[in-house]
C-alpha positions in Angstrom: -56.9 79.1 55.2 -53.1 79.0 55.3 -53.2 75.2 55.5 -56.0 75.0 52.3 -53.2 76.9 50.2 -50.3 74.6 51.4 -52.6 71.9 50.5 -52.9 73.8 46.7 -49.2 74.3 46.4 -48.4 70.5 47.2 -50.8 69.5 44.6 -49.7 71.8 42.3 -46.0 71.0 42.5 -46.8 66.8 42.1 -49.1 68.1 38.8 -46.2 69.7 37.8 -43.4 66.7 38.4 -45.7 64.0 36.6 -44.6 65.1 33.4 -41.3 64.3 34.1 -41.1 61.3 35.5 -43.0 59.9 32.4 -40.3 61.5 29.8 -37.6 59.9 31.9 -39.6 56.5 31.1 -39.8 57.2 28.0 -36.1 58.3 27.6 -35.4 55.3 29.5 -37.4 52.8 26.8 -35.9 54.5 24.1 -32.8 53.3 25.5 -33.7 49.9 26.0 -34.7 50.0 22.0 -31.2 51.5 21.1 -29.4 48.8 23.5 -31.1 46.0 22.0 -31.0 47.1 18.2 -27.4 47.7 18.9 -27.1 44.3 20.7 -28.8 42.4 17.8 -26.6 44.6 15.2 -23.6 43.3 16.6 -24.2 39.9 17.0 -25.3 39.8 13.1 -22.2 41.6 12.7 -19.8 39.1 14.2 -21.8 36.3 13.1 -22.3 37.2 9.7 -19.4 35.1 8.4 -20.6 32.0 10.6 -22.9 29.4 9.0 -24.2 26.1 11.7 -26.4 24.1 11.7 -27.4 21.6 14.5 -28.6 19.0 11.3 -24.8 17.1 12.2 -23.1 14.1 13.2 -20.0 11.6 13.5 -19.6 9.3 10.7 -16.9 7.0 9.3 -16.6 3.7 7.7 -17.7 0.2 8.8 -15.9 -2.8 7.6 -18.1 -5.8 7.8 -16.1 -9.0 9.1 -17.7 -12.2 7.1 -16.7 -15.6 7.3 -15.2 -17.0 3.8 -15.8 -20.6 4.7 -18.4 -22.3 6.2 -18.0 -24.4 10.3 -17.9 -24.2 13.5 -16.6 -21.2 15.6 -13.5 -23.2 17.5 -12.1 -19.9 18.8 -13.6 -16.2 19.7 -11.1 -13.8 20.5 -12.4 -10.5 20.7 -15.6 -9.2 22.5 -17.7 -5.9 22.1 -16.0 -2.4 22.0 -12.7 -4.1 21.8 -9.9 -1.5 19.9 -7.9 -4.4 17.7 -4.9 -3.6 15.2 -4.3 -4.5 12.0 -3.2 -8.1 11.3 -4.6 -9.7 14.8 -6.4 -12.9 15.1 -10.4 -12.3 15.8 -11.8 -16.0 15.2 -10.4 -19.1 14.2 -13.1 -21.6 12.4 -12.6 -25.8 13.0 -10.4 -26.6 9.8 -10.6 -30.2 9.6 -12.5 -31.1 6.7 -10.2 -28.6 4.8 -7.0 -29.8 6.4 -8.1 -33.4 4.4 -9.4 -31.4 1.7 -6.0 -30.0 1.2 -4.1 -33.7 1.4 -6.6 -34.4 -1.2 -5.5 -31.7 -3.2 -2.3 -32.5 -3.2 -2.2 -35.8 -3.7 -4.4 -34.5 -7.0 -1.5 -32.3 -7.7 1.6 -35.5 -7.5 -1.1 -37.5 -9.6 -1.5 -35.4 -12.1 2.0 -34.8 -12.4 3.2 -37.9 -13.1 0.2 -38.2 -16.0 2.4 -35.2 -17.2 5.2 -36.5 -16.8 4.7 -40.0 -18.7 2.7 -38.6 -21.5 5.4 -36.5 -22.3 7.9 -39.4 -22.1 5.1 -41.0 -24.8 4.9 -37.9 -26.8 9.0 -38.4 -27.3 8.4 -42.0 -27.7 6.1 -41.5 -30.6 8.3 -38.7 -32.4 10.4 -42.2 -33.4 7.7 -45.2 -33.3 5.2 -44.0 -35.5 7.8 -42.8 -38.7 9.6 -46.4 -38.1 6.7 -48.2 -37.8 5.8 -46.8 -41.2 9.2 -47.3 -42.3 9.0 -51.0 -41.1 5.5 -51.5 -42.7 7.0 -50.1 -45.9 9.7 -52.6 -45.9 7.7 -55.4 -45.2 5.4 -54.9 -47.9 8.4 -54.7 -50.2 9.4 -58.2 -48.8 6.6 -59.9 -49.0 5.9 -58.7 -52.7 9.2 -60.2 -53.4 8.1 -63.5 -51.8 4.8 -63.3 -54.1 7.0 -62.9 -57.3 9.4 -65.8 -56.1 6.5 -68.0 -55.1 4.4 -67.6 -58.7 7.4 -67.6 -60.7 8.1 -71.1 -59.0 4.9 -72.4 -59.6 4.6 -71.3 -63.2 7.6 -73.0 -63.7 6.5 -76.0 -62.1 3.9 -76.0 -64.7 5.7 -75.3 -67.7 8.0 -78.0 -67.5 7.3 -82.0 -68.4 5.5 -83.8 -66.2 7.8 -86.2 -66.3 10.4 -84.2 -64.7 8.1 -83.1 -61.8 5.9 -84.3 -59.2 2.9 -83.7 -57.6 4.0 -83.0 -54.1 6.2 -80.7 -55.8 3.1 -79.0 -57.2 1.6 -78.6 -54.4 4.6 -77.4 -52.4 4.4 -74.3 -54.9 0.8 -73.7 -55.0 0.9 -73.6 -50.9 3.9 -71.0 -51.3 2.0 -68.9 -53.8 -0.8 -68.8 -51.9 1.6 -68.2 -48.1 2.8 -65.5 -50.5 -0.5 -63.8 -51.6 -1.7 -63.7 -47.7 1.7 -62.4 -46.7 1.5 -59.2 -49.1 -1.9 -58.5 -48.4 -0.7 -58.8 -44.2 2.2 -56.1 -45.4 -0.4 -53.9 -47.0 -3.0 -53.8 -43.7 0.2 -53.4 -41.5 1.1 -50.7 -44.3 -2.3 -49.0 -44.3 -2.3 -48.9 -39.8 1.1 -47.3 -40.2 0.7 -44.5 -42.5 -1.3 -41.9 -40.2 2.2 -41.3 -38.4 0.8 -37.0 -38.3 -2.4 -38.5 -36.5 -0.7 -40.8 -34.4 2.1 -37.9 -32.7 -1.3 -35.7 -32.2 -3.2 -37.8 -30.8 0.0 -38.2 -28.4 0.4 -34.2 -28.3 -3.5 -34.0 -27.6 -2.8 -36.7 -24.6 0.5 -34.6 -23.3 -1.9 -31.4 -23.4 -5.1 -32.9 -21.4 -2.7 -34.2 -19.2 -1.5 -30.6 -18.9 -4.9 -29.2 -18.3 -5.7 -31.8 -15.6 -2.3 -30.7 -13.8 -3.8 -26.8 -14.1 -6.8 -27.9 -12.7 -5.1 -30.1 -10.2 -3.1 -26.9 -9.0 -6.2 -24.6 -9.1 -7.6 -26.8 -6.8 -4.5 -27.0 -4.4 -4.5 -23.1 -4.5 -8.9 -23.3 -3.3 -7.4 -25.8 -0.7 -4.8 -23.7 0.5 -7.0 -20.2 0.8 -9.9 -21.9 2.6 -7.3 -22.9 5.3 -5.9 -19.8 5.2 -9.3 -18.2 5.9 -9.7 -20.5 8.5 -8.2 -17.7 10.3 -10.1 -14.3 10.3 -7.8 -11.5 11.3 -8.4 -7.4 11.1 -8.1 -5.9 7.7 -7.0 -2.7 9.5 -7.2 -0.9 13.3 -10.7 -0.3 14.8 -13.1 -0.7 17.5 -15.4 -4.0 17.0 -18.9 -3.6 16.8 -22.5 -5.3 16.5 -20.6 -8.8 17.2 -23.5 -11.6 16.4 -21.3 -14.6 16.5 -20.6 -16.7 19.5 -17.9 -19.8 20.5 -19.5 -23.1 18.8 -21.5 -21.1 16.7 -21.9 -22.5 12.9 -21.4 -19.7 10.9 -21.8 -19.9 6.3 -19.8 -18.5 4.0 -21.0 -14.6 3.8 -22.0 -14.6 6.9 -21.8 -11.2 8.8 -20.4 -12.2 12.4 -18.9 -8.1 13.6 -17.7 -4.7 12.1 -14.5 -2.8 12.6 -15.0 0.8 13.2 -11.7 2.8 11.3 -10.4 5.0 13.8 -11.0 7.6 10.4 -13.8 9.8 11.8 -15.4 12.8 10.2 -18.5 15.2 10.0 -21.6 15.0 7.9 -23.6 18.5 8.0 -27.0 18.5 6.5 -26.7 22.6 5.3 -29.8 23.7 4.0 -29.0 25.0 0.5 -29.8 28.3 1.0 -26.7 28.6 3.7 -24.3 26.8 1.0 -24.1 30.3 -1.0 -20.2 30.8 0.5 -19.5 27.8 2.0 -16.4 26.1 0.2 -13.8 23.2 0.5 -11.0 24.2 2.7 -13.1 26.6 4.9 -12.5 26.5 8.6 -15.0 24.6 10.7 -15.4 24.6 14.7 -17.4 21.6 15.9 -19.1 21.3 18.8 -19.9 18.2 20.4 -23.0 17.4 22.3 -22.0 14.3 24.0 -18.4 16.4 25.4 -19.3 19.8 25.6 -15.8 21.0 27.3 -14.7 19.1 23.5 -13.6 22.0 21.0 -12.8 20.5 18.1 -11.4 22.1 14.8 -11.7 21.1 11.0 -12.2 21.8 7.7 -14.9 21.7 4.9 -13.9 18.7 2.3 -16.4 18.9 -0.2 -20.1 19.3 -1.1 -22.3 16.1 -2.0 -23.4 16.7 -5.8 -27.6 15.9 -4.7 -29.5 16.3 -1.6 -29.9 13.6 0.7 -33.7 13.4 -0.4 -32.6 12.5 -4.1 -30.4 9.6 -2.4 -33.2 7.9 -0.7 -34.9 4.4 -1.8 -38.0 6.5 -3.2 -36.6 10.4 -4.4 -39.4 12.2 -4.8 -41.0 13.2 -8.5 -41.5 16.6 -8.9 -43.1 16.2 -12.6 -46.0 14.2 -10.8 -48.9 15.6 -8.8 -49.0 18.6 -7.1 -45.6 20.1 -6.6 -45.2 22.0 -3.3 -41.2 23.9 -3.0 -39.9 22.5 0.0 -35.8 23.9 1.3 -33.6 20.5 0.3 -30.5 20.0 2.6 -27.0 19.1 1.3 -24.9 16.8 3.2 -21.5 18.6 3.4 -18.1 16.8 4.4 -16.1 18.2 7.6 -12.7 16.7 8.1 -11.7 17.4 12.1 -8.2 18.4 12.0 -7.8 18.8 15.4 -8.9 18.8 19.3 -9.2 14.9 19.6 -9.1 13.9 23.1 -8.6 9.8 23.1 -10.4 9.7 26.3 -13.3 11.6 24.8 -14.0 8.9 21.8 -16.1 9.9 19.3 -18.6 7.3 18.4 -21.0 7.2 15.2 -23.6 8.6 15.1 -23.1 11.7 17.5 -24.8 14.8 17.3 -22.3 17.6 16.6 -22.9 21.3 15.6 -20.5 22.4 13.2 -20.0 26.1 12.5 -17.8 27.0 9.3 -16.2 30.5 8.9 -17.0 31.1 5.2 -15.1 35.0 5.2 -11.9 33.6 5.7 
């Protein structure tokens, strides 16, 4: 009997504990709630002024190395990867044929030249020809008219007197000098006629000293063509960078255009793809940290530059046409501009292309 209402008492006391233990679990889960709410509250609240976005990489400018005349690769002095500075040799092209094309040219040049040189001496030479040849055409006209009148007044006379007191030969002798005389003034008048475009004659000597002129601009023009295409004979670095996709070899013939490497700047900065609906505070100047997925012990720290004015979408080969079909509202992305400022490390290189998560503090 006693041990039935021990037995009674036991049960009675665990009936009388189980309510308990399930408010302390639910005292305990309530807890839980708060610590997670809270948790989640102050994240938001810390990160409320942060706006990332893992849409992010490295990008920078590529200079593209082409050849600007065409031949044979005689020397290749760089290779893949290579860092090279402004001003230093890369490739040297086989220059012989321009070499003789620049004799040519100059030879061209001393030719022309000295066409210059002895028109103009004719030009000066025909300021005083032409006028005195006129001049002398002038007075021989004037001669030989007087000849004429001498001549016919002779033979008139040898005509009017007796003919006793004349002779035939001495007839004759007068008709020949009339007639010497007639041939001689009309000789005066053609030499008189070729004379008298003096004007014409000194421009057609100007026109002469000025295509000789023209052939000496041309001439140098050419000299000048010469001269650059054996200067870019040698292909040297328009400014410091890394070499990259190198597609010419030793030997090699390479045409005028054609791509043989980039130079990678050493200028680097961010693109970020924001979505627009996180580009509501974001502005230029802002302070950015970066994250680098390739280096994550790499901190680096920049600032917004500026905002692209149209999404990358409205950039592409084929932006899409909203006023056509169905239209379904899709969030656009805006490439953003990150300048790093600091936390290089030069044996942590940042190549283009990498993957970076940028995270800009828009409340400060």
């Amino acid at each position: 009997m006693a041990q039935s209402e021990a037995h009674n008492e036991t049960q009675k006391q665990e009936e009388a504990e189980l309510p308990k233990g399930s408010s302390l679990k639910r005292v305990i889960l309530i807890l839980l709630v708060i610590m997670v709410l809270l948790g989640v509250g102050l994240y938001i609240f810390f990160n409320r002024n942060k706006i990332d976005t893992d849409d992010a990489y490295v990008t920078g400018r590529k200079i593209s190395i082409a050849a600007h005349v065409s031949g044979y690769v005689s020397r290749l002095l760089v290779n893949d990867n290579q860092f090279v500075h402004q001003g230093d040799l890369l490739v040297q092209i086989d220059g012989r044929d321009y070499l003789a094309e620049l004799h040519r040219a100059e030879g061209a040049v001393q030719q022309a030249e000295a066409d210059m040189k002895a028109f103009s001496l004719a030009e000066m030479v025909a300021q005083k020809n032409f006028p005195g040849r006129l001049a002398e055409a002038q007075g021989g006209l004037g001669i030989a008219k007087a000849r004429l009148f001498r001549a016919q007044t002779n033979y008139e006379r040898q005509h009017r007197v007796n003919r006793a007191a004349t002779t035939q030969q001495d007839i004759d002798t007068a008709r020949a000098a009339l007639d010497e005389a007639l041939a001689s003034v009309v000789q005066a008048q053609g030499q008189l006629t070729q004379a008298l475009p003096v004007q014409a004659n000194i421009a057609n000597a100007n026109a002469r000293v000025s295509q000789a002129q023209a052939s000496l601009v041309s001439a140098h023009a050419e000299l000048e063509r010469a001269r650059q295409n054996v200067d870019w004979l040698d292909v040297r670095a328009p400014r410091d960078g890394w070499i990259s996709q190198r597609n010419v070899e030793q030997g090699n013939f390479v045409q005028v255009g054609q791509e043989m490497f980039s130079i990678v700047p050493t200028e680097m900065w961010i693109v970020a793809n924001y979505k627009e609906t996180q580009l509501t505070d974001i502005r230029p100047g802002q302070k950015v940290d970066i994250e680098v997925d390739a280096y994550p012990q790499l901190h680096l720290e920049g600032h917004v530059d500026s905002i692209q004015k149209g999404s990358g979408e409205s950039f592409s080969a084929f932006p899409p046409e909203n006023a056509t079909g169905n239209f379904v509202k899709t969030v656009q992305r805006i490439p953003v501009k990150i300048l790093i400022d600091r936390g290089l490390d030069p044996k942590l290189p940042l190549s283009v292309g990498m993957s970076v998560e940028p995270t800009v503090y828009v409340g400060e």
